[in-house]
Structures are given as C-alpha cells and as structure tokens.
C-alpha positions, -999 to +999 in steps of 0.1 A: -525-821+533-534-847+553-500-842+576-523-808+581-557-823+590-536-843+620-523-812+633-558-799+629-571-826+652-545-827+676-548-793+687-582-793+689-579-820+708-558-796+732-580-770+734-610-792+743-589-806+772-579-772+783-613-762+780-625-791+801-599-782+828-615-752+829-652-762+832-668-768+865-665-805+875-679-836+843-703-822+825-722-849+797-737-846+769-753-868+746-756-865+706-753-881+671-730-877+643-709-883+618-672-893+616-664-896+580-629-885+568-624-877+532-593-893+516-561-876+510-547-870+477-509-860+463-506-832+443-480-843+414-471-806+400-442-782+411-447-750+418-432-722+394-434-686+393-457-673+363-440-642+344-469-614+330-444-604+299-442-623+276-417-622+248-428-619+215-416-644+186-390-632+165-402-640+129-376-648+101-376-641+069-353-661+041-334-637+018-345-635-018-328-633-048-346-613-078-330-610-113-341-586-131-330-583-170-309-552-177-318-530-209-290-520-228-293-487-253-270-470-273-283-432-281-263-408-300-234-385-286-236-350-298-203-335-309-186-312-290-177-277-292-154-254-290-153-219-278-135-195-300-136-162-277-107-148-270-105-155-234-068-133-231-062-103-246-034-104-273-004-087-267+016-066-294+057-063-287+060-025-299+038+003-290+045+035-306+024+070-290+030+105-311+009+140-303+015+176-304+000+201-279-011+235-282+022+262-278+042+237-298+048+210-277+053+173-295+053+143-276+062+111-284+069+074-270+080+039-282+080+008-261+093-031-272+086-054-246+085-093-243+049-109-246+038-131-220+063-157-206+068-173-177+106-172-172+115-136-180+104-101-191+119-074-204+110-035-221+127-009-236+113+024-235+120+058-250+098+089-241+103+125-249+081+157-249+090+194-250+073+228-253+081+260-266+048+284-255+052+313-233+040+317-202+022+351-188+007+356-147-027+367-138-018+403-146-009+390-184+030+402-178+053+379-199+077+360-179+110+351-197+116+321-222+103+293-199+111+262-228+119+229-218+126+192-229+124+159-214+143+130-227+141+094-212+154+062-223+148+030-195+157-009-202+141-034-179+145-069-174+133-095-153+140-136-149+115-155-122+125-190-114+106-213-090+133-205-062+143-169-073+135-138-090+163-111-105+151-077-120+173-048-131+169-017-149+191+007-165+180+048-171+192+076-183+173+111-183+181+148-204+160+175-184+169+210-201+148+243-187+147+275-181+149+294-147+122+315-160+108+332-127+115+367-141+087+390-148+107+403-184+103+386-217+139+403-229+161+379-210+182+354-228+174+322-227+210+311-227+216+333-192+189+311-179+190+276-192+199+249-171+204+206-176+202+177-157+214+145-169+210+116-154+222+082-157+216+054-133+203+013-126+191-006-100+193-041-093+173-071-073+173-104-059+145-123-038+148-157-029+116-179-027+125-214-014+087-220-007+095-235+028+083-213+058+113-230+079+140-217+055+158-183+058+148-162+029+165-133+017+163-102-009+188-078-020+183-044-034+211-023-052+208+012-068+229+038-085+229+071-100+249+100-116+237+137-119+253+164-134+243+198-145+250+216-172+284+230-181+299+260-169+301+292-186+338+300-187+327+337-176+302+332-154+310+317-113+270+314-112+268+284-135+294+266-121+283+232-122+270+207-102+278+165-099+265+140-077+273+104-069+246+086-051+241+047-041+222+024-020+224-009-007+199-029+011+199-066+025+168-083+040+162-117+055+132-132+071+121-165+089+089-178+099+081-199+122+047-205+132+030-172+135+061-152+136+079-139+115+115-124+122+135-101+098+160-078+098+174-051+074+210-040+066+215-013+047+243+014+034+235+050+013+266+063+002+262+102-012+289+123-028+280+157-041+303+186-051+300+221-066+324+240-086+340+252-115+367+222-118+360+184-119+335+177-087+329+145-102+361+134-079+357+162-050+383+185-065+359+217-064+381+252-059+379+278-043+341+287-032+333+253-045+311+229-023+317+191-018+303+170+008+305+132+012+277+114+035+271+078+041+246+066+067+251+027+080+212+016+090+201-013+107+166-024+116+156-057+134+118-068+143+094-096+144+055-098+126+030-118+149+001-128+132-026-144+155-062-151+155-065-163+124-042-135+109-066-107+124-046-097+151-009-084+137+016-066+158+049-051+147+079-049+172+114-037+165+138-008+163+159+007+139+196+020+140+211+049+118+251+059+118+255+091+097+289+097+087+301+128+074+315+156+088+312+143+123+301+111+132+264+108+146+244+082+161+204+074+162+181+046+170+141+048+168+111+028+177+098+011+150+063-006+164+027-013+149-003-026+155-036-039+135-067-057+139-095-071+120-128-065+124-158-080+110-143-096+084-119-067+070-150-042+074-132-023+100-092-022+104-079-003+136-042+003+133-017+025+156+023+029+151+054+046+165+082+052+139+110+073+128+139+072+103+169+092+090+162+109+053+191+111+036+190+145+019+208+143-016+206+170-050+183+145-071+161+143-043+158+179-041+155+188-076+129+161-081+106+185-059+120+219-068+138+220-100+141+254-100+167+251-070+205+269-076+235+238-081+250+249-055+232+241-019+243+230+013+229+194+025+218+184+060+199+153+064+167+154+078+163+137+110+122+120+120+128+111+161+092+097+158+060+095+142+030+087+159+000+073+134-033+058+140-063+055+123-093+033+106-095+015+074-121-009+058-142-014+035-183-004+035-194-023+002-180-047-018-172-018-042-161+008-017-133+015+006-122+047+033-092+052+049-090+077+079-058+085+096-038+112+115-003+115+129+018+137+145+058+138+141+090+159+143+117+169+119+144+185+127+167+194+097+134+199+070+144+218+043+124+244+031+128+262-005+135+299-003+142+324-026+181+329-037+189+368-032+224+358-039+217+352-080+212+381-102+182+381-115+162+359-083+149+331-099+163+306-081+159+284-047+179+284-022+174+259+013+166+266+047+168+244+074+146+244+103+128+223+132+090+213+128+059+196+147+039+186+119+003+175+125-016+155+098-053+145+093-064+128+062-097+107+051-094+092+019-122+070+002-123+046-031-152+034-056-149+007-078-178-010-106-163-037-120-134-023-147-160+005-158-158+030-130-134+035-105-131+065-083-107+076-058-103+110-038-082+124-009-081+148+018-055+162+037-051+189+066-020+203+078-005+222+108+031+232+111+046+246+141+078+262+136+109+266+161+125+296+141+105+304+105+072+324+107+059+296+084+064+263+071+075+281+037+058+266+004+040+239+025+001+234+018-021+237+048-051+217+028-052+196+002-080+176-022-071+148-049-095+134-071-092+106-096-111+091-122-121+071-149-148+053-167-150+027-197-179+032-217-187+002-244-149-006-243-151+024-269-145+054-252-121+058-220-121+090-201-095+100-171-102+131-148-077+136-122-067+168-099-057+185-069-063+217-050-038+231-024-042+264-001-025+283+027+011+284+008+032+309+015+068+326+003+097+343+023+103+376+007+129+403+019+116+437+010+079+453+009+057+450-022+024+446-033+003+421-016+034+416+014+026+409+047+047+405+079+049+385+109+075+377+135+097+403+113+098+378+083+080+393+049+060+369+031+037+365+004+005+340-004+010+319-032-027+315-033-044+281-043-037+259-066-064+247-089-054+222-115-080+190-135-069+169-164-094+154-187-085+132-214-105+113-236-098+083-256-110+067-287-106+030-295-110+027-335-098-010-328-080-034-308-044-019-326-053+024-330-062+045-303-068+084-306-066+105-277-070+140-268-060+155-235-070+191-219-047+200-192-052+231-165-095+229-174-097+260-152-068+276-171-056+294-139-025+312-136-015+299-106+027+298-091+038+268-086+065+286-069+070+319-062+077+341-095+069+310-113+032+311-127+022+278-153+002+280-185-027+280-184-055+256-208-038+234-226-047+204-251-027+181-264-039+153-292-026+125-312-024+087-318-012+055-301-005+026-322-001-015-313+019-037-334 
C-alpha cells in the first residue's frame, strides 16, 4: 500500500513537470494547505478463494442392538388323512364276451392277459362268430347258402427293459364260406364252400440306449402260411391253393444335433402255388400255378428338425430289386416337408413318394375273399405320389385334416368276374395302369372321455390307360364315427360309411347294362351301412350289450352278385374276472 502511494506521487510528480514544460514561461501561484500523510498499515491475512457449495455433514448413527423375547407355543396337529378313491382302475386277467345274433349267428370271445407290470405283458385271445341266415337282393330272390365261420386264436407277448423292448405274437385263423354270388337257393353248399387257414407270427426288437449320440436300431420279422381248402378228388376247380409269405426289416438311426439319419433294409420273400399236388413245395402239375417273388428294398434319408422343431423336412430315396421271373430294378424319391404354425394351429405339409407293393394271395383275399385260388400275381408298382395338404387344430377339442394327392400305378389289380368257373361266383384279377386323383377333408371332436366324434370324406378320379373304369373302385366316400359315455352307465357307438359310383365288368347284355368303350358294365349302386350298439354297465365286472347292424337294412352288393343281409341285431354279455 504505501509502495503504491509512492508511485502515486512520483508520477504526479511527472505529469506536473510535463505540464509545466508545456505552459507558457513561470507562472506562480500562491496558496495554503495541508500535507498530512496517513500511516501505512500491513495486512496480516492471505488471500484464499471462497467456494459457494458447501458440503453437507455426514451424520452417523451407532448400530443398535434390540432383543426382543421370543414366544414359544405348541398348538395341536390335526391327523392326517387318507384318500381311499380308487385313483386306477382295477384290472381283471380273463375276460369272457358271449351273444347270439338274429339268423343264428353266436359269438363268443375269451381273453387272459397279464395285469399291469412293468417288465412284460402278455394275452391270449380266442374269438369266433358264425352265421347261418340266408341272404335275399332287393328283388327278395334267394341267393344260395351264404354260411360262414370265423375262428381266431392270437398269443402275444412283450418284455420292455430300460435299454430294449421284444414283442412277438403268434396267430392262427379258420375262415370257412360260401361262394354264394348265385341267384338259386338249390345249390349245394358243398359245391361252393371254400377255407382259409392261416397260421403265422411276427417278431420285434427296438433298442433304446437313451443317448442321442448312439446308433439305435429296430428289427421287424414276420411270417405266414395260407392254404385253402382241400381239393375235391373230381373236381380241377377246387384245386387248392398254398402260400408262403415272409418279411424282414432292419432299421437304424442316429441323431446328431437336429438331424437325424436312418436307413432301412429290408427283404419280402413270397411263394405261392396252385394245384392239385403239394404247392406247399412248388410241385403244382399240369395247369397248376406257382410263382416265387422276392423284392430286396433299401431306403436311406435324413429328418431335420429346426426352429424349435417347427420346421421338419424329410430327404431320401428308396431302392426296390424285384426278383422273380426277370430281374427288375426301381428307385423313388422319398422327400417331405412340414411346418408349424401358430403353435400347431395350422400344419402345412407337401411330399413326393413312391414304393413297390408286393402283391401276395393273403393280401388279396383280405379285400376280396370271394376271389378264385388260382390267380396270377403282378406286383404293383407307385413311380410317385405327390401329397400336400393342411392340418391343425381349431379348438382345444377339435381337429381337421385336409389333403389331396395325385399318383400312378401301374400293375393295380382290379377284381373282375371269373367267366371261367361254372356257376360265376368268383373273382378273377385284372391288371391295368391308373392316374388316381385324391381329395379328402377329414375332421375330429373330442369332450373330455364323454364324446368323441370323428368323420371323413373322400373324392376320387381314376383315369384308366385300357379299362372303361376303375372296376369296383368308389368315386366318393363318407365315414362317420362315434361315441358317447353317459353317467359311466350307458356307452353307445355309431359308426358308418357310404360309397358311390362303383361299377362291375360284365360280358353279355342284361337288365340295367350299360356300355362304353365296348366294355359292358353294371352300377353297383351305393353303399349305405350304420352300426349302433349300446352298452349297459350293471357294474364294474358285467356289461350287457346289444348291437344293431345295417340300421337302413339295405340290400346293397358288396360285390357284384353278392348282396349282404340286411338289419341285423346281435345281443349278449361281457364278463370281468
């Protein structure tokens, strides 16, 4: 401060003198004052800066302990109880079933089988039913004798092991009928009877090492024997009929990741002969038949599943060597493709495929029993088959499948009349090629276990490369199923079908014969056919049921010359023990 007030006076002192040089020449001036300086003074602070925030104290608080007493009560438990429903329902080893039907016809059935276990299963069963009524057509002409008798007996077992499962069954089956397509009530039944017996087993094995890296396997084995009845020693029409037929089938799979690869190995072996010696070892005479087939098959492919198993696709091929006569070679496409949507609402799916159908006498019969011993066999060859449709569900109680597909056959054998037999009431086979088209929308209803309902239908378009028609083949066709629990009390079934647009070769004009492309042919008309049975639970042990069969009672031919019976019921009693 007071190094200031110096400087202070020193340059005023400098200006004053400037000034004065500046002036004109000595100018005085005469005055009074005062020359008092103040004293100076040190200033015994330092400076510091002066922050406007300021930080708030951080208060601390001592932790405190409280004790507080603790109450101790002892209150009562209740007991506890048990629940004595039955939470499974019991099972009984033997089940017995006996009824009789209008037109004499007795039924009756016994099963043993194991009760519940974990390691194995097994069931002996032993069915048979038979029927005695005559049959008449819509015009109420008597058709000859038209009896028949089934006999089955079947033994089943199964062992299941945490790495394996085996299964086998043994069968045997007595069919006995009546050609009966003859419009003549004065035949003999003995000029027209006819018997298949069959005796046959299957075997399985499926490995289950629970590891998705480990090769699994599964291996299928089945045989059968079918001969007719014996000749007559006079008659070359009755000659009879045998039929050795077995399959064998390997399959292994690995996964790995979302793939899965497999492949298929297979062999069908088929030996059929017709003739009035032993044909049981190919030693037919004469005009006899025999033909031995066996087809070598081979089908590799790999399962993608992606996106959370929505997205599948299926991609392989399969191979087919048929070996018989002359030596033939096939291989198909084998491809499909699927995808989720919505949560299994909707399920888009499109495929390729095709196969060889190894055409055997059981086979046959099983669809047309009415068809002669002796037939000639060609196996029916499917180059492809092209499928796609939807399927879903809308509810949580109901389902819909939609679908169409479109494939060839060549080789299809179609059932014709034999104009070789003596009286015509036999089947004989005709081969031809087909393009057959298929639409079909089927749709399901469930409630719980008291109602379920399920129906079914089907269109169908055959184009033909020689026949007028796809002979006996149903242009449309309904199914309908159902069945409903009411108070676990009563249980009632309804289930059946309707077919139209079949049609019969003929070779002479008659009544109600038609032409085209210079082949005669009849209409079968349709085929109407519901089953209603009702059952009665008196308790958890005795059942009583009663069964109506043909409700409509129509007349209609199954095949041609071959008209059913019409209404039928059937009662009786099912016992549990």
């Amino acid at each position: 401060m007071k190094n200031s007030r110096v400087y202070l006076l020193l340059f005023s002192f400098v200006v004053i003198a400037q000034l004065g040089y500046a002036q004109p020449p000595d100018v005085t001036i005469d005055g009074k004052g005062s020359r008092k300086v103040e004293p100076a003074h040190r200033l015994t602070v330092s400076p510091q800066v002066i922050d406007t925030v300021k930080p708030s104290p951080v208060a601390s608080y001592p932790l405190l302990a409280y004790l507080y007493p603790t109450d101790i009560r002892l209150n009562p438990i209740k007991a506890a109880e048990i629940e004595t429903t039955e939470k499974l329902r019991q099972l009984y080893p033997f089940y017995a079933k006996i009824g009789v039907g209008s037109g004499v016809m007795p039924l009756g059935q016994f099963i043993y089988n194991s009760t519940r276990s974990k390691g194995y299963q097994y069931r002996l069963k032993v069915d048979h039913i038979s029927s005695f009524a005559s049959i008449k057509d819509r015009n109420n002409v008597e058709y000859a004798p038209a009896n028949y008798d089934k006999t089955g007996v079947s033994l089943f077992g199964k062992i299941v092991d945490n790495r394996y499962m085996i299964n086998g069954q043994l069968d045997y089956h007595n069919h006995g009928f009546n050609y009966y397509g003859i419009p003549s009530d004065t035949i003999d039944k003995s000029l027209i009877g006819q018997r298949f017996q069959k005796i046959g087993g299957n075997m399985g094995y499926v490995s289950d090492f629970g590891d998705s890296a480990v090769m699994n396997y599964a291996i299928d084995l089945d045989y059968h024997f079918l001969q007719t009845a014996s000749p007559l020693e006079d008659s070359l029409s009755d000659w009879r009929s045998a039929e050795h037929n077995a399959k064998f089938n390997i399959k292994g799979w690995y996964n790995y990741k979302s793939e899965e690869f497999y492949a298929n190995f297979g062999l069908r072996f088929n030996d059929y002969g017709f003739g009035l010696e032993d044909t049981i070892i190919n030693q037919a005479l004469d005009s006899g038949r025999v033909r031995t087939n066996t087809i070598i098959d081979l089908k590799p492919g790999v399962l993608t599943q992606l996106m959370d198993n929505r997205f599948k696709l299926d991609l392989g091929f399969s191979m087919s060597v048929d070996i018989g006569e002359e030596t033939k070679f096939y291989i198909y496409p084998q491809a499909e493709v699927k995808y989720s949507l919505f949560n299994d609402i909707f399920i888009p799916f499109a495929g390729i495929r095709g196969g060889l159908e190894q055409t055997s006498f059981s086979t046959l019969t099983q669809v047309n029993q009415f068809l002669a011993p002796s037939v000639f066999l060609a196996n029916e060859n499917n180059p492809y088959d092209i499928y796609g449709g939807i399927k879903g569900t809308l509810s949580k109680n109901m389902g819909f499948n939609v679908n169409a597909s479109f494939k060839k056959i060549t080789n299809k054998a179609l059932f014709i009349v034999d104009t070789l037999g003596q009286y015509r009431n036999k089947f004989a086979l005709l081969y031809d090629t087909l393009n057959h088209t298929r639409i079909e929308a089927s749709i399901f209803y469930q409630l719980d276990e008291k109602l379920k309902i399920d129906g079914l239908a089907r269109y169908n378009s055959y184009e033909t490369k020689n026949e007028a028609f796809a002979w006996n083949l149903p242009s449309l066709e309904f199914q309908l199923r159902a069945s409903y629990n009411l108070f676990d009390k009563f249980l009632l079934n309804l289930d059946g079908h309707i077919e139209t647009g079949r049609k019969a070769l003929v070779y002479e004009l008659g009544e109600d014969v038609l032409e085209e492309n210079d082949q005669y042919y009849v209409s079968l008309g349709s085929i109407v056919d519901f089953n209603l049975g009702v059952s009665y639970r008196y308790n958890k042990r005795v059942t009583a049921f009663l069964q109506l069969n043909n409700l409509v009672s129509q007349r209609y031919n199954d095949w041609y010359n071959y008209p059913v019976q019409p209404i039928q019921v059937m009662g009786g009693v099912s016992f549990r023990f």
